[in-house]
C-alpha angles and dihedrals in degrees: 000000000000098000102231115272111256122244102249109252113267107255118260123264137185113234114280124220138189083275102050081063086055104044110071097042081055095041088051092051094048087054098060108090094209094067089068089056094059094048083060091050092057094044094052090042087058091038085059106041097043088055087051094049140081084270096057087109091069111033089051087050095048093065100051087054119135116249130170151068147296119204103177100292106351115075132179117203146142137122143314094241090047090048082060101049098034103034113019081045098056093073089044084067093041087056084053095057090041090059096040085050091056095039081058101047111017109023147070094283088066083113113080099213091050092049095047098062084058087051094044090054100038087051089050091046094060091030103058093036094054093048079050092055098037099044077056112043099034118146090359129113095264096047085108093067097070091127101057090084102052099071122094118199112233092192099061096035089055089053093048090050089049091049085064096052117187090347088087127059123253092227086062088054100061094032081066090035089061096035097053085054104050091048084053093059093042089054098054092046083058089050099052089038100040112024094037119097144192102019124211111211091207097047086054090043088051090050089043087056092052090052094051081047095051085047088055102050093054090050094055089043116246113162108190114128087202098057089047093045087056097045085045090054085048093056092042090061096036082053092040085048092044092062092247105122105257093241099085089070090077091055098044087051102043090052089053093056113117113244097192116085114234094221118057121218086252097052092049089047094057091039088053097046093052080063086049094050110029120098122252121256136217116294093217087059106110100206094010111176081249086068087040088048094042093050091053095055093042088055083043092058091047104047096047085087109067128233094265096052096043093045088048095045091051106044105035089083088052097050095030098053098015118030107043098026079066093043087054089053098055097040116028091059099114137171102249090205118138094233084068093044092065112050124115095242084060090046096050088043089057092046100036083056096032099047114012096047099062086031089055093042094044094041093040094046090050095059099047087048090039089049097039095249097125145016133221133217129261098241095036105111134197085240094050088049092052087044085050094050104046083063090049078076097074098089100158110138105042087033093059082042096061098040085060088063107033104038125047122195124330097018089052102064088046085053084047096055094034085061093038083055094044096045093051082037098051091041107053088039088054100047098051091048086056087043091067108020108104134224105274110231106258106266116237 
């Protein structure tokens, strides 16, 4: 007689809590880019709206507040604002290499033809703006300010993008995706080459020698996030102390990261099946070989992920709803009146967005794809590149960033409207072309 087939055992779980049914909605949320990108918008309308109230006294005096620490004769200080910009920022441009590092290595721009149409455009995009904004402002007070109109701001342009859902390609995704990245690092080169000043030999040589020691701790193969986050707070003051802006710290470090994970899936898979199959120990044995077993896999499951991916993870939620949500607040905040609106600094930033940025990317595109340098997706069209451009236009955060440090007041506030103008502007242009542009028939 067949002995009656057993009903397989009910997969293990760990105990579940009211968290655990709030968690992954919220993870999921927290995964999506564009969010990030409407978390910025708030803050800037309050930025805005709080510099433009009955309150615009404070808020403006909040922000130029002292802040720092004396120990004996060093001391480190300056003010809130410029803790957000120098220092918080600072992790904002490390979350940029990161990406461009993974992009690189990991993602879809591994191949180089495909990656160079990003650069190409992202090159034209900071190339033509800034010839817009010089050929109007030279010899003038704002001249200074020629970088204001190269950024892009990822943020925004992912949000754009979402707001388009399947209607857009997803080449063109990641073709904006790469672009707004590239533009960020270039931003921030101009920054630490055009806008730093008095420079001290030995500063730079102290941060030169973190950096070799950083190198060398990842060669031997130490592994412990505190010891480089200490040696990465070392460089960031050696760079700050040199007269190159500290920002460039983030970029230097993120690029160093190690994209290859130290722990292949084979070798997980046979850590992990020694905890499934090892007996268990007493329970009275202080270090037993089934706690020496349970902390290696815990470092293997860890460390499958490499460097890049679990920096990135952890720190996108923090810059994307933190960081520059709080830089928003302390920078965006303008004065709407119309003797700002019509200055001639707010006039070059709005064409150099509004122009310069789709005629750099177009121009720019069509010379990499004219000379062979790069290759474009089947489904890529003209129209998506114009589309892509034109949002390219939306350069509010870096912009913002490097009006801080180029313009002082008045001509501040004018840049600051110039870039509030181009980015609404560039947004609203961009979307409608997407809107209507069609997917192009696969080329042969």
């Amino acid at each position: 007689m067949a002995q009656p087939r057993r009903a397989p055992p009910e997969p293990v779980q760990l105990p579940r809590g009211l968290i655990d049914h709030v968690v992954p909605p919220f993870a999921r949320f927290m995964r999506i880019e564009a969010a990030g990108g409407a978390v910025l918008l708030l803050a800037t309308v309050a930025a805005i709206g709080l510099a433009n109230s009955s309150w615009s006294t404070g808020y403006l005096a909040l922000w130029d507040s002292p802040l720092g620490i004396r120990l004996g004769p060093l001391e480190l200080a300056r003010s809130l604002r410029a803790w957000i910009n120098d220092g918080l920022m600072t992790l904002f441009f490390f979350l940029v290499a990161l990406e461009l590092k993974r992009e690189l290595v990991l993602g879809e721009m591994r191949s180089p033809r495909l990656a160079a149409l990003s650069v190409a455009a992202a090159l034209g995009g900071m190339v033509v703006p800034a010839a817009i904004y010089l050929s109007l402002q030279w010899g003038q007070a704002g001249q200074h300010g020629w970088g204001i109109a190269m950024a892009t701001d990822t943020a925004f342009v992912i949000a754009c993008l979402a707001l388009l859902g399947p209607r857009v390609p997803h080449s063109l995704r990641v073709f904006m995706l790469f672009l707004s990245i590239v533009d960020d690092i270039g931003a921030i080169l101009v920054v630490a080459i055009g806008y730093s000043h008095h420079f001290d030999w030995r500063m730079m040589a102290l941060a030169a020698l973190c950096i070799g020691l950083l190198r060398t701790l990842g060669i031997v193969g130490v592994r412990g996030m505190s010891v480089y986050f200490l040696m990465g707070a070392a460089t960031w003051l050696a760079v700050d102390a040199s007269g190159l802006h500290a920002t460039i710290t983030g970029v230097i470090l993120g690029l160093m990261a190690p994209a290859r994970r130290w722990v292949s899936d084979d070798r997980l898979y046979r850590i992990l099946g020694q905890v499934v199959s090892h007996p268990t120990g007493s329970q009275d044995a202080g270090e037993t070989r089934d706690r020496e077993t349970l902390q290696i896999a815990e470092i293997a499951v860890r460390e499958s992920l490499s460097p890049v991916e679990r920096l990135e993870l952890a720190l996108h939620p923090w810059v994307s709803f933190g960081i520059l949500p709080l830089f928003a607040l302390a920078n965006a905040g303008v004065d709407l009146s119309w003797a700002n609106a019509v200055q001639p600094v707010a006039t070059a930033v709005f064409f150099g967005f509004v122009i310069g940025k789709p005629a750099g990317v177009l121009v720019f595109c069509w010379l990499a794809l004219r000379l062979g340098l790069a290759s474009r997706q089947p489904d890529l069209g003209w129209s998506h590149l114009l589309g892509g451009g034109l949002l390219a236009g939306i350069g509010f955060t870096m912009a913002l960033f490097i009006a801080g440090l180029a313009l002082g007041s008045p001509l501040l506030d004018s840049a600051k409207i110039g870039i509030l103008a181009a980015s609404i502007f560039s947004a609203v242009a961009g979307v409608a072309v997407l809107a209507t542009a069609g997917r192009p028939r696969a080329r042969p």
